[in-house]
N, CA, C and O atoms as a GROMACS GRO file, in nm:
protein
  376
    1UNK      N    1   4.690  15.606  16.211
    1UNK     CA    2   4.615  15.694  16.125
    1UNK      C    3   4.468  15.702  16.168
    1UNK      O    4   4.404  15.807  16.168
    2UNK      N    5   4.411  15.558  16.211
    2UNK     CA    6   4.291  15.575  16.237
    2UNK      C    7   4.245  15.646  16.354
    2UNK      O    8   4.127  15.682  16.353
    3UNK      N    9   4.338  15.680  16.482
    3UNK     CA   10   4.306  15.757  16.560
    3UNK      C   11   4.367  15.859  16.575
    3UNK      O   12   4.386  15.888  16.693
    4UNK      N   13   4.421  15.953  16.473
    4UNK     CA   14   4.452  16.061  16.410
    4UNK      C   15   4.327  16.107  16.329
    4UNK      O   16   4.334  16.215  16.271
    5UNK      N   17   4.235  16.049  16.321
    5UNK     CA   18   4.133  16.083  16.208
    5UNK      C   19   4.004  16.115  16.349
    5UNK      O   20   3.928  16.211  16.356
    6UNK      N   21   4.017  16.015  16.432
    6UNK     CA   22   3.931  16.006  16.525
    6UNK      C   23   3.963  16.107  16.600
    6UNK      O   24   3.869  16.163  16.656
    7UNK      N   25   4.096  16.159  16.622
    7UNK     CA   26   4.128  16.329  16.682
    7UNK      C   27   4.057  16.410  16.591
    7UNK      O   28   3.968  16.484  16.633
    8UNK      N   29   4.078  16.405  16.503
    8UNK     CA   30   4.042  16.568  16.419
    8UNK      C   31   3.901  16.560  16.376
    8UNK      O   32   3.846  16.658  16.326
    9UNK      N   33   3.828  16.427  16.395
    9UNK     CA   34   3.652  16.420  16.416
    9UNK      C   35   3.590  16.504  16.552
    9UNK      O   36   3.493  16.576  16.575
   10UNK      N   37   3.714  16.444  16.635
   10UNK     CA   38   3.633  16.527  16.776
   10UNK      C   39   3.679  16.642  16.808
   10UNK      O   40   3.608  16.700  16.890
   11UNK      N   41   3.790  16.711  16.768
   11UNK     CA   42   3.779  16.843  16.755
   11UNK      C   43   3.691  16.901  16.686
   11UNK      O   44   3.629  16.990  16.743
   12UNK      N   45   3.660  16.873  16.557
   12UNK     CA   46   3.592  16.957  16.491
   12UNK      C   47   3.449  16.904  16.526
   12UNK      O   48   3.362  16.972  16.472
   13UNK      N   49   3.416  16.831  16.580
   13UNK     CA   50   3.250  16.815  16.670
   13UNK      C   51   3.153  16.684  16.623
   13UNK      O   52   3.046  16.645  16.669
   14UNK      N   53   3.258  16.619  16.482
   14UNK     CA   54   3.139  16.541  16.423
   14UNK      C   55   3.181  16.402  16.503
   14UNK      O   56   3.269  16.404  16.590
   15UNK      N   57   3.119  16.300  16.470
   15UNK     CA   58   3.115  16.185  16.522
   15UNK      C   59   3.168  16.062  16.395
   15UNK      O   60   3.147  16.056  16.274
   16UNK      N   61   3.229  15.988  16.471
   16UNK     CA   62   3.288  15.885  16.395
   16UNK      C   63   3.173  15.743  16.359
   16UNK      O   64   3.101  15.716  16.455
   17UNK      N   65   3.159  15.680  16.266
   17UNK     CA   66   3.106  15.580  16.269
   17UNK      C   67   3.098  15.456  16.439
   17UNK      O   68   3.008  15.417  16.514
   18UNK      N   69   3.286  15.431  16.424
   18UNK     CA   70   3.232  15.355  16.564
   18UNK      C   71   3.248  15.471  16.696
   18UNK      O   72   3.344  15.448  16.769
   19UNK      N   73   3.168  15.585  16.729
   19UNK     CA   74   3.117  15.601  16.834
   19UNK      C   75   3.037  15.583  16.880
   19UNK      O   76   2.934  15.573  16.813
   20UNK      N   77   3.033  15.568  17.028
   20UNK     CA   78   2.889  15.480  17.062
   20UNK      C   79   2.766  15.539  16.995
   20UNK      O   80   2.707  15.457  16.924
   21UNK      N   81   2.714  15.660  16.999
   21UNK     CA   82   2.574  15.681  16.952
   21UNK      C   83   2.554  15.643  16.813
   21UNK      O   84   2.453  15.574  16.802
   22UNK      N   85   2.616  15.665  16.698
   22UNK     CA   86   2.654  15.582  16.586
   22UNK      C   87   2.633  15.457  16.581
   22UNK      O   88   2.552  15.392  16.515
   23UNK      N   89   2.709  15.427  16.655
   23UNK     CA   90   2.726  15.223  16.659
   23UNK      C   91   2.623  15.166  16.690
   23UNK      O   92   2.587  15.059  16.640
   24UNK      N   93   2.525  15.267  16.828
   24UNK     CA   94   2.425  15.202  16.908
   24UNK      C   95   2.291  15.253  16.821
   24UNK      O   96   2.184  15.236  16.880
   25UNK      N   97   2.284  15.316  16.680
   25UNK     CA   98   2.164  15.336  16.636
   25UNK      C   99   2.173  15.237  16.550
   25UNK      O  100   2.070  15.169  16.542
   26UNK      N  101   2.297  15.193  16.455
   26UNK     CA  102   2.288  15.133  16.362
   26UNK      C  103   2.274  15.001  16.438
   26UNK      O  104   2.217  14.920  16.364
   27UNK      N  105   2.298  14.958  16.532
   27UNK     CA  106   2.243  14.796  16.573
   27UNK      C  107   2.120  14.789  16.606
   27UNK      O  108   2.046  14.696  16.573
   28UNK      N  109   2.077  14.921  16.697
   28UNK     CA  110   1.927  14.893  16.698
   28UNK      C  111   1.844  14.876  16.576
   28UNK      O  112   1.756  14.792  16.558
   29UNK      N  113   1.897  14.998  16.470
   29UNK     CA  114   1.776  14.964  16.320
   29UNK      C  115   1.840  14.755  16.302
   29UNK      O  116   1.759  14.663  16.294
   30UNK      N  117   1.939  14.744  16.300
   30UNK     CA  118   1.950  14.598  16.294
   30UNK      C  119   1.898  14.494  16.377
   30UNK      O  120   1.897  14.377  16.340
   31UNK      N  121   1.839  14.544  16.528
   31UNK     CA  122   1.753  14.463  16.631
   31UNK      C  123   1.632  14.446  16.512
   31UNK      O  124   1.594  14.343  16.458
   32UNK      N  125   1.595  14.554  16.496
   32UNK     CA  126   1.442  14.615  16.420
   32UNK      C  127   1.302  14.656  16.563
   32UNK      O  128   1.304  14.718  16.670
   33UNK      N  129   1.212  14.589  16.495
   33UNK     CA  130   1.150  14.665  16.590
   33UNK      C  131   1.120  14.604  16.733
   33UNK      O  132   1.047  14.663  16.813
   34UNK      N  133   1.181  14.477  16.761
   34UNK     CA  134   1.188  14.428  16.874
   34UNK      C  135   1.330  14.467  16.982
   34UNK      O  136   1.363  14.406  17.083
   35UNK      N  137   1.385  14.566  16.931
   35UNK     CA  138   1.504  14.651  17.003
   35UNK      C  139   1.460  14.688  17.148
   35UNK      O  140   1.541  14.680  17.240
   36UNK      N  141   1.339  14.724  17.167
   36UNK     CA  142   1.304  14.773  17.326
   36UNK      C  143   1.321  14.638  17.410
   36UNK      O  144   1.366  14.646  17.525
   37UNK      N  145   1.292  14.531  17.364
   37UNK     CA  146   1.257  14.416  17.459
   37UNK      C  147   1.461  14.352  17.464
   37UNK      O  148   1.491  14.297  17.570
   38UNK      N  149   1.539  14.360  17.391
   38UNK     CA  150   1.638  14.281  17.339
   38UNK      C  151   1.712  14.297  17.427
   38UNK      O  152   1.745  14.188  17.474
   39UNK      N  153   1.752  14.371  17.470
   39UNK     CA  154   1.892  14.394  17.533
   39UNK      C  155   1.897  14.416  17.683
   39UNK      O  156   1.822  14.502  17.728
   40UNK      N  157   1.996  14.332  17.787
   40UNK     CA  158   1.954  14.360  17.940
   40UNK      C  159   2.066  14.421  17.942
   40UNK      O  160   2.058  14.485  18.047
   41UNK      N  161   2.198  14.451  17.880
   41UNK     CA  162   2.287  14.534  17.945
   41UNK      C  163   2.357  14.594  17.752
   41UNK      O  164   2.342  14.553  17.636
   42UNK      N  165   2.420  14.689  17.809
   42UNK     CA  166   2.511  14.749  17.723
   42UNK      C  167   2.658  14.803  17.762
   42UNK      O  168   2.679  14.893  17.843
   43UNK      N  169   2.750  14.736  17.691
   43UNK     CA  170   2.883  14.838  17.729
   43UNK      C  171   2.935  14.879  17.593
   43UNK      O  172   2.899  14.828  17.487
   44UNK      N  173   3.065  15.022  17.615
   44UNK     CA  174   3.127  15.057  17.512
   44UNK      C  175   3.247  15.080  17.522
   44UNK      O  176   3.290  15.176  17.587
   45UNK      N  177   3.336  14.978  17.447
   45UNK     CA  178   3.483  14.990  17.491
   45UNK      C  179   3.576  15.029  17.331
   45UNK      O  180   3.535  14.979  17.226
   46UNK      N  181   3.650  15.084  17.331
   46UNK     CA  182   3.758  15.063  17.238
   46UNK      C  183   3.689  15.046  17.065
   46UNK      O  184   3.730  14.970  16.977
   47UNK      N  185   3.570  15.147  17.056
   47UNK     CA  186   3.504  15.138  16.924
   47UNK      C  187   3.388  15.066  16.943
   47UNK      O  188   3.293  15.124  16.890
   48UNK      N  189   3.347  14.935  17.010
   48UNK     CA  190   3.280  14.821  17.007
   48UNK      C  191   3.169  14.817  17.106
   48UNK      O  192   3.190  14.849  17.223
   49UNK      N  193   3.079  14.789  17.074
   49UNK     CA  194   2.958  14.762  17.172
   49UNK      C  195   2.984  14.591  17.285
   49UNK      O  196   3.067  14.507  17.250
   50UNK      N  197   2.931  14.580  17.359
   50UNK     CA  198   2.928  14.469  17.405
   50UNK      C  199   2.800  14.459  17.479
   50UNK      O  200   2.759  14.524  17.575
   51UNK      N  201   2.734  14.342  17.397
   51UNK     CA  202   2.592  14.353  17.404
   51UNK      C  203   2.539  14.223  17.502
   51UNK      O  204   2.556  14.112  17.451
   52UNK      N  205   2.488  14.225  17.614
   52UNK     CA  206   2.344  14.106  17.662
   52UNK      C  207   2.287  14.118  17.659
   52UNK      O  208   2.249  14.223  17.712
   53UNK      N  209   2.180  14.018  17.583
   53UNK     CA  210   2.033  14.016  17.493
   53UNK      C  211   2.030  13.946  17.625
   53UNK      O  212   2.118  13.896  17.695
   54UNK      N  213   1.853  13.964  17.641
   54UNK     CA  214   1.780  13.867  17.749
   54UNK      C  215   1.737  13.758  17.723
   54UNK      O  216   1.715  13.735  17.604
   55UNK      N  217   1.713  13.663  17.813
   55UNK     CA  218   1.680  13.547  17.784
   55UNK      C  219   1.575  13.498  17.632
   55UNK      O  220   1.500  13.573  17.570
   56UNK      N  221   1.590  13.414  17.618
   56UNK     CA  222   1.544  13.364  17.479
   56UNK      C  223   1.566  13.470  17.346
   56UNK      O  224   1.528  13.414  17.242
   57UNK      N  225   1.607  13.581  17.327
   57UNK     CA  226   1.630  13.642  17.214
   57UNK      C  227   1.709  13.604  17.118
   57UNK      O  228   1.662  13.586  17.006
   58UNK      N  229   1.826  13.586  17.139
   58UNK     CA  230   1.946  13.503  17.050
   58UNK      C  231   1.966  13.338  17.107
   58UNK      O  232   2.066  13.272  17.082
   59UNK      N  233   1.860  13.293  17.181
   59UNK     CA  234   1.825  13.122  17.158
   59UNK      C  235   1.834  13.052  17.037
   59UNK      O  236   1.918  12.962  17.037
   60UNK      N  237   1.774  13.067  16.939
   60UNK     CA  238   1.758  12.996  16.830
   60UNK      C  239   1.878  13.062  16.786
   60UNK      O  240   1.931  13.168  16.821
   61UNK      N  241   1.924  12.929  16.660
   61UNK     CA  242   2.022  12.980  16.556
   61UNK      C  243   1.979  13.037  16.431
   61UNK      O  244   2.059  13.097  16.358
   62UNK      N  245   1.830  13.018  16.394
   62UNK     CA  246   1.781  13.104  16.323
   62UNK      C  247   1.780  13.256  16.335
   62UNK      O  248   1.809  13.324  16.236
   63UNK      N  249   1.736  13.329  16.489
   63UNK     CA  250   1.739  13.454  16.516
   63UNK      C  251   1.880  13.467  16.488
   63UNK      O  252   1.895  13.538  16.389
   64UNK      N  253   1.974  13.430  16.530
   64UNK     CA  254   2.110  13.490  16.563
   64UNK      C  255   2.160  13.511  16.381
   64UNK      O  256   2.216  13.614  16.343
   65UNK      N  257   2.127  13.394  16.287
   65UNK     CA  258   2.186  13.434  16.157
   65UNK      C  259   2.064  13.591  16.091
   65UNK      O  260   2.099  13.697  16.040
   66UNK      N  261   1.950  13.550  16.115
   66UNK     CA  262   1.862  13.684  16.088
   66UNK      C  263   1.963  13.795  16.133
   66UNK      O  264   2.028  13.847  16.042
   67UNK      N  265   1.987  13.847  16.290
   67UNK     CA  266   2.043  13.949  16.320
   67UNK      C  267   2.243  13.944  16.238
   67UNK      O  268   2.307  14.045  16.209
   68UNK      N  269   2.271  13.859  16.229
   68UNK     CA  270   2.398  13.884  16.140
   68UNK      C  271   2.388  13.919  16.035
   68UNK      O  272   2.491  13.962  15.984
   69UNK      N  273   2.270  13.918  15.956
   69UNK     CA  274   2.256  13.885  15.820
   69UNK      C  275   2.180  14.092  15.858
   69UNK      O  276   2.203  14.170  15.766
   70UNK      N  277   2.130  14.131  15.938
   70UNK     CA  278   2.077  14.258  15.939
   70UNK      C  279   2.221  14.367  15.995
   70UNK      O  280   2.238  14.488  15.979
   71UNK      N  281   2.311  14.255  16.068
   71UNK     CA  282   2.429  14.356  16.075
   71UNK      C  283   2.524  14.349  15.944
   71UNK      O  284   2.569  14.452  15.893
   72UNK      N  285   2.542  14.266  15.911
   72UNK     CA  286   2.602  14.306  15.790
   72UNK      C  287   2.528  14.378  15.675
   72UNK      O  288   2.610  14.413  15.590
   73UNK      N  289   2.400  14.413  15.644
   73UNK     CA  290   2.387  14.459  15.557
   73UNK      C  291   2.387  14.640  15.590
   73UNK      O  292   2.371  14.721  15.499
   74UNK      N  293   2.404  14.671  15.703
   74UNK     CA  294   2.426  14.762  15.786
   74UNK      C  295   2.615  14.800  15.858
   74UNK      O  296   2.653  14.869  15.953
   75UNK      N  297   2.662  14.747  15.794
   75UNK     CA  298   2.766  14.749  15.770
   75UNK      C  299   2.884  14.724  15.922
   75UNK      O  300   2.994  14.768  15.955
   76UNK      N  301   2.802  14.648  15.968
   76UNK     CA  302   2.838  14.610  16.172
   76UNK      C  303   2.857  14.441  16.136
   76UNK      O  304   2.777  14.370  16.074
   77UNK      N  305   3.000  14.398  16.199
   77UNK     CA  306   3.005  14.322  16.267
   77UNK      C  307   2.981  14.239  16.382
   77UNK      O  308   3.008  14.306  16.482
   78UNK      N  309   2.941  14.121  16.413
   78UNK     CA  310   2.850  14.108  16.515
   78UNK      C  311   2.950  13.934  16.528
   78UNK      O  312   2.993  13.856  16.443
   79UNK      N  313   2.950  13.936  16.704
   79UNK     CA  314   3.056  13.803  16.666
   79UNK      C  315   2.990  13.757  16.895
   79UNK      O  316   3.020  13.810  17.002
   80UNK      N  317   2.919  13.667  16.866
   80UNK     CA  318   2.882  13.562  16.970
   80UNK      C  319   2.994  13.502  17.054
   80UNK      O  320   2.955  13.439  17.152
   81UNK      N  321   3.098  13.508  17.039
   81UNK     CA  322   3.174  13.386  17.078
   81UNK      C  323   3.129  13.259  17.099
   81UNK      O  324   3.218  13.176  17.114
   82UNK      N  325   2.997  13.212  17.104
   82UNK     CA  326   3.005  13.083  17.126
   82UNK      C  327   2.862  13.048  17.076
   82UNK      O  328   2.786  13.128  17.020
   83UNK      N  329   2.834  12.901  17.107
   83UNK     CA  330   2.647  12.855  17.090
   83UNK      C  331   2.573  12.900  17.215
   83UNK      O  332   2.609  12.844  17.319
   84UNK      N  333   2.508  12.959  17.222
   84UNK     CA  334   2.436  12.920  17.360
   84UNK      C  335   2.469  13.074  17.444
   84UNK      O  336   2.403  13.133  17.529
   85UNK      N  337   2.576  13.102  17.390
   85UNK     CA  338   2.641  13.280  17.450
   85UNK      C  339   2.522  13.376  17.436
   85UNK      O  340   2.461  13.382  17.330
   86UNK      N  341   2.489  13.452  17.545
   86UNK     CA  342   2.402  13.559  17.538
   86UNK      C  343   2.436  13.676  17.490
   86UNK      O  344   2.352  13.739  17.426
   87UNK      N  345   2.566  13.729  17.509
   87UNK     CA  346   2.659  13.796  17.495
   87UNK      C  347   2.761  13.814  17.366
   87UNK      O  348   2.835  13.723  17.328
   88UNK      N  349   2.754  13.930  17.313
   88UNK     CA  350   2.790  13.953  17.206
   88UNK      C  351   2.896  14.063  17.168
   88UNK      O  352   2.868  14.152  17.248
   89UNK      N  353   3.022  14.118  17.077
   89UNK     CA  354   3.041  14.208  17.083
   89UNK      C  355   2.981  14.258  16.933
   89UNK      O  356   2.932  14.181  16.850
   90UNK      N  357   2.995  14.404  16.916
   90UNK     CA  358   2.988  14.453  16.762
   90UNK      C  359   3.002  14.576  16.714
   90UNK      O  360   2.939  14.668  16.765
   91UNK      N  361   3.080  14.593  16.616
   91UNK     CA  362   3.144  14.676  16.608
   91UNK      C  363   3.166  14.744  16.442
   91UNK      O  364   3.076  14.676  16.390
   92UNK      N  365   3.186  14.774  16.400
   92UNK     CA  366   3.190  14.841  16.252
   92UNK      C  367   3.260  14.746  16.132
   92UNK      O  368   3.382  14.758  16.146
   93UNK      N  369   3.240  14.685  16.057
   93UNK     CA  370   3.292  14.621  15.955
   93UNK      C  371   3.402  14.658  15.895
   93UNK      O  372   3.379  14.725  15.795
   94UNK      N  373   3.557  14.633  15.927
   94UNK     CA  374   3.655  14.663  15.840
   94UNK      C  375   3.615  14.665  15.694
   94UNK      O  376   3.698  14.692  15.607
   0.00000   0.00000   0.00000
């Protein structure tokens, strides 16, 4: 169903929540205003961003709950796989 819905969005021209330009504004308002410096790469697969922040940005475990705590209220999932991971995916909140 959900990509039956995602057909008849892109026929008719509008954009879905998880498409990339969608996905990739609402994480940046969730970077905030340190978004220019944050990020050394970007990919977009299958709905989902896959994000590398540059060195020291998501270091602390303080930054990393700040930026979860700004994706969820923004309605994005945001998931590290690990401590110490630079690398992130994120993607729209079921």
């Amino acid at each position: 169903m959900r990509r039956n819905l995602a057909d008849l969005r892109a026929r008719s021209g509008q954009l879905g929540p998880d498409d990339f330009v969608p996905l990739l504004t609402r994480f940046g308002q969730a970077l905030g205003p340190r978004a220019v410096d944050a990020l050394a790469a970007v990919d977009y697969r299958e709905g989902r961003l896959e994000v590398k922040f540059q060195p020291g940005y998501v270091d602390s475990a303080s930054m990393r709950q700040t930026l979860e705590r700004a994706c969820t209220r923004l309605g994005l999932s945001i998931d590290f796989g690990g401590q110490g991971e630079r690398t992130a995916r994120v993607g729209v909140r079921a």
